[in-house]
C-alpha positions, 0 to 999 in steps of 0.5 A, a space after each residue: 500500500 505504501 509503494 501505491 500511495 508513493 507513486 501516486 504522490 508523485 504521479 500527482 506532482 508530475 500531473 501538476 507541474 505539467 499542468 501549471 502555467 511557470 512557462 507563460 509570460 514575456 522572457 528576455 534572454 540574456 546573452 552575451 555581449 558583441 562589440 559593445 551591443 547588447 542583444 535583445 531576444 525574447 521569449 513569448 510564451 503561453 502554456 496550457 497543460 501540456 500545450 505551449 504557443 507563442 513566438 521568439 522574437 530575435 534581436 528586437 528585429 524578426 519575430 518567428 513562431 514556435 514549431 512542434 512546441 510541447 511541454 513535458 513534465 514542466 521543461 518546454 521543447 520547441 525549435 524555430 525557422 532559423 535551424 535552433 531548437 530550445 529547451 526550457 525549464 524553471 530556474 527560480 524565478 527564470 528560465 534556463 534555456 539550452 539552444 542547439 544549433 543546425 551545426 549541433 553548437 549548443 549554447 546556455 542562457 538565461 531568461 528573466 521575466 520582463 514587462 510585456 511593455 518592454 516588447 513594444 516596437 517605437 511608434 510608427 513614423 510616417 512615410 512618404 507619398 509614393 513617387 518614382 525616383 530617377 536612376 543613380 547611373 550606378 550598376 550598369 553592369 551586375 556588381 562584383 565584389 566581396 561581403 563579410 556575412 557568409 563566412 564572418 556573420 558577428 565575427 567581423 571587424 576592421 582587422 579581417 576587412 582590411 585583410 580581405 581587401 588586401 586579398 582582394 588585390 593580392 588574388 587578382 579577383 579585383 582585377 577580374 571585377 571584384 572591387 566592393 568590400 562590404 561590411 555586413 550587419 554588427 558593426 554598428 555602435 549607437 548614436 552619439 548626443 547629436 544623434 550620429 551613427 557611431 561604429 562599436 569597438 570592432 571598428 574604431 575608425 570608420 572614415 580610416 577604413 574607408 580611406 585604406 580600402 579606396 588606397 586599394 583601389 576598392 570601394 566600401 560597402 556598409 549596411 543598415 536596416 529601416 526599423 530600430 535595430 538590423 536583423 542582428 539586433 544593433 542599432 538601425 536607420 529608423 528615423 535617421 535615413 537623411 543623417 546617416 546617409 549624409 553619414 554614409 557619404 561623409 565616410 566615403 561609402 560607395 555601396 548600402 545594403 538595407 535589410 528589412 528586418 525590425 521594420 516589420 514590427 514597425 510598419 506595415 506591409 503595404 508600407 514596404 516601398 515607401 519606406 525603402 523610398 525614403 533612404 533611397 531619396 535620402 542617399 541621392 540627396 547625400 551628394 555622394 553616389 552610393 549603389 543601393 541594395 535592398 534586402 526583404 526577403 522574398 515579398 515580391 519587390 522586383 516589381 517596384 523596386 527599382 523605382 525607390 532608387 534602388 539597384 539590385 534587391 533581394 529575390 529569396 531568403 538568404 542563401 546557405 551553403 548547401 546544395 538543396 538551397 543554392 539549387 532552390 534559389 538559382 532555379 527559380 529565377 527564370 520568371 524574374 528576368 524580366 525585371 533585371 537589367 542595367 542599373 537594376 538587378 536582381 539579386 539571389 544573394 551572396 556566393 558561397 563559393 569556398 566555404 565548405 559545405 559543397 563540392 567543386 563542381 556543385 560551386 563551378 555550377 553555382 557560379 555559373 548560373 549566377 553568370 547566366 543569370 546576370 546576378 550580382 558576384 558578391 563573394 561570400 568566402 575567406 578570402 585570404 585562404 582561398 583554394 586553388 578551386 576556389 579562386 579557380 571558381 572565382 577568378 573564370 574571366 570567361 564565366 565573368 565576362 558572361 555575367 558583365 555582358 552589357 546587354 544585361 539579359 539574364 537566362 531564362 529556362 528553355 528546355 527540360 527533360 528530367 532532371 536536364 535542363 537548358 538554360 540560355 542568356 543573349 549576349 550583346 555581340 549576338 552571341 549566345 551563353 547556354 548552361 546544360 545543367 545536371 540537377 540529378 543525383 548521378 552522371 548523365 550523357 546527355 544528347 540535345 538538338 541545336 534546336 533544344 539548346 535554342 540555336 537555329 541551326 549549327 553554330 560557327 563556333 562553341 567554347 566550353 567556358 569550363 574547360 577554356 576550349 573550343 569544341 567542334 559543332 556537329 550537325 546533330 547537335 552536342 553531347 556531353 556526360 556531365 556530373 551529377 550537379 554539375 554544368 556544361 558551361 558554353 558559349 555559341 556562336 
């Protein structure tokens, strides 16, 4: 009888304390400190039993849903979009919360109860009347250049984007076209009394870094975002656009990237081009040219953006180094080319080439349809410890002249069969650029008609951009075996 009455007793605490609400409320939590920036991430939490909702709001600027959540035995499980799963259980009068990141890099921090006020976004400002802004003259051609996010994300500072433009010239990618070094989110202080945009400690001199990339012969990029803070939690450009682009210009800066971000939890959606209007209005009257790159996800901007001023925006969400998302976002731009081209570009996101998470001949594929598709060549790897593949990759002027054509056509897809498919750009000098892409899991030989790969007859001459050869035409039309994620990479004539 005592063993019964005992497992009920504790049967009943494991009942109650599944039952009971110590998981509800607003949580901030509390983790550490980059630059000189404090992070702000909460916790939104309402529990029911065993039922557990609400969302995560990271950095002040992205708020995201729970998924899968549960609660068991009083500890919460749930992850989010971004690849993390938490872990939540009662500490005293906080929470102990355990995130496990996609590459298993697992993290513990604290969660404190806070007011649900504190979670309050500022008051909204008002934007201007919508008007079409004239071109800048800036990206006639796809921009080329280099960007800290993909391989540094937080981690960037002044040491590594020197060193990445003195790579930049040493490799000879400047010479190739690669002239932009962009600076990323988290180099942003705060504002001083006056109000001014101020770097944190990672970057001490701004305006002197700005002057060692242009003795390079290089230009500078740096980024913002139009809500309160950037995607990464640091201070934004709300209600400061014609400060900091005057800001901006009087560091020498020569390229912005705004990412949307918080401003979500300020404005309203249908408010989108107004708000990306007015920092494009703001840096065409800084009196500096300044190429304006917008970030907003995939909320279907291409056919608008242009208008606030802007020269290349965001087609997807952000890319990642694997082969299931490169392919994903290189192969669904066909249906936007109409809305590419000199001066205003689409832009799929940022190159990985060289960061490890693909083969060679998946980042010959991913660079190569990236040319086709006359996208911006932003490199997004290391820099200064390039493999030869890499710089291999990266460096292809036969590749790069495709992409920089001045026609600015970008390829589209023409024929399909299984998992080949073709795609074709035309190029200014009449010629024609052609990729014979393998999206299947095995080596195919494949065998087209000149009519499937969009020529009328047999071409004069056919170059294997690749291999930097020519190859002889045959009336039947081409072959090849190519790998699997791989391309054949040719110009016709």
């Amino acid at each position: 009888m005592k063993n019964k009455l005992l497992l009920l007793s504790i049967l009943s605490l494991l009942f109650c304390r599944a039952d009971a609400a110590d998981l509800s409320g607003s949580w901030r939590l509390e983790f550490r400190r980059r630059g000189d920036v404090t992070l702000r991430t909460y916790l939104l939490l309402r529990q029911d039993g065993s039922q557990l909702e609400g969302k995560v709001i990271i950095n002040d600027a992205v708020d995201l849903p729970l998924r899968k959540p549960r609660v068991e035995g009083g500890e919460g499980f749930f992850s989010i979009d971004w690849n993390a799963a938490y872990h939540v259980r009662p500490a005293g009068e906080n929470l102990q919360v355990t995130i496990t990141y996609g590459n298993n890099r697992r993290e513990e921090v604290m969660a404190v109860r806070v007011p649900a006020a504190e979670l309050t976004p500022p008051a909204r400002l008002p934007v201007p009347a919508l008007v079409d802004l004239p071109s800048n003259g800036l990206a006639l051609t796809p921009p080329m250049g280099w960007n800290s996010w993909n391989h540094f994300a937080d981690r960037v500072d002044d040491a590594i984007v020197r060193e990445a433009a003195d790579a930049l010239v040493k490799s000879g990618l400047a010479a190739a076209g690669y002239v932009y070094i962009n600076i990323d989110d988290c180099w942003e202080g705060g504002r001083d009394a006056s109000g001014r945009l101020i770097p944190n400690a990672k970057f001490p001199d701004m305006k002197a870094l700005v002057d060692y990339v242009h003795a390079r012969g290089l230009k500078l990029g740096i980024y913002s975002s139009p809500g309160p803070v950037t995607c990464g939690g640091y201070v934004g450009s709300y209600g400061f656009e014609e400060q900091d682009a005057r800001t901006f210009a009087e560091w020498g800066i020569d390229f912005l990237k705004y990412d949307w971000c918080s401003a979500a939890r300020v404005y309203a959606r249908e408010e989108i081009r107004a708000v990306f209007q007015k920092m494009g209005a703001a840096l065409q009257k800084s009196g500096r040219p300044i190429m304006y790159s917008l970030s907003a996800g995939t909320k279907n901007i291409w056919g608008w953006a242009a208008k606030t001023g802007a020269n290349l925006w965001r087609t997807t969400d952000d890319i990642q180094d694997n082969w299931k998302t490169v392919s994903a976002i290189g192969f669904s731009q066909s249906e936007l080319a109409p809305y590419s081209g000199p001066g205003h570009w689409n832009d799929p996101d940022m190159l990985e080439v060289g960061n490890g998470g693909m083969t060679t001949t998946e980042y010959r594929t991913h660079f190569s349809l990236w040319c086709l598709l006359s996208a911006p060549l932003i490199a997004g790897n290391d820099l200064r410890a390039m493999s030869a593949d890499t710089l291999e990759i990266l460096s292809n002027h036969e590749a790069i002249a495709i992409d920089q054509d001045v026609l600015g056509r970008p390829a589209q897809r023409i024929f399909s069969r299984g998992e080949i498919e073709v795609w074709l750009k035309l190029l200014a000098n009449g010629d024609k650029a052609v990729g014979v892409f393998n999206r299947g899991e095995a080596a195919q030989t494949v065998a087209l008609t000149w009519t499937e790969l969009g020529l009328a007859g047999t071409p004069q001459s056919l170059r294997d951009l690749w291999l930097h050869a020519d190859l002889v035409p045959k009336p039947e039309g081409f072959s090849a075996t190519i790998s699997s994620h791989g391309v054949a990479f040719l110009r016709v004539h």
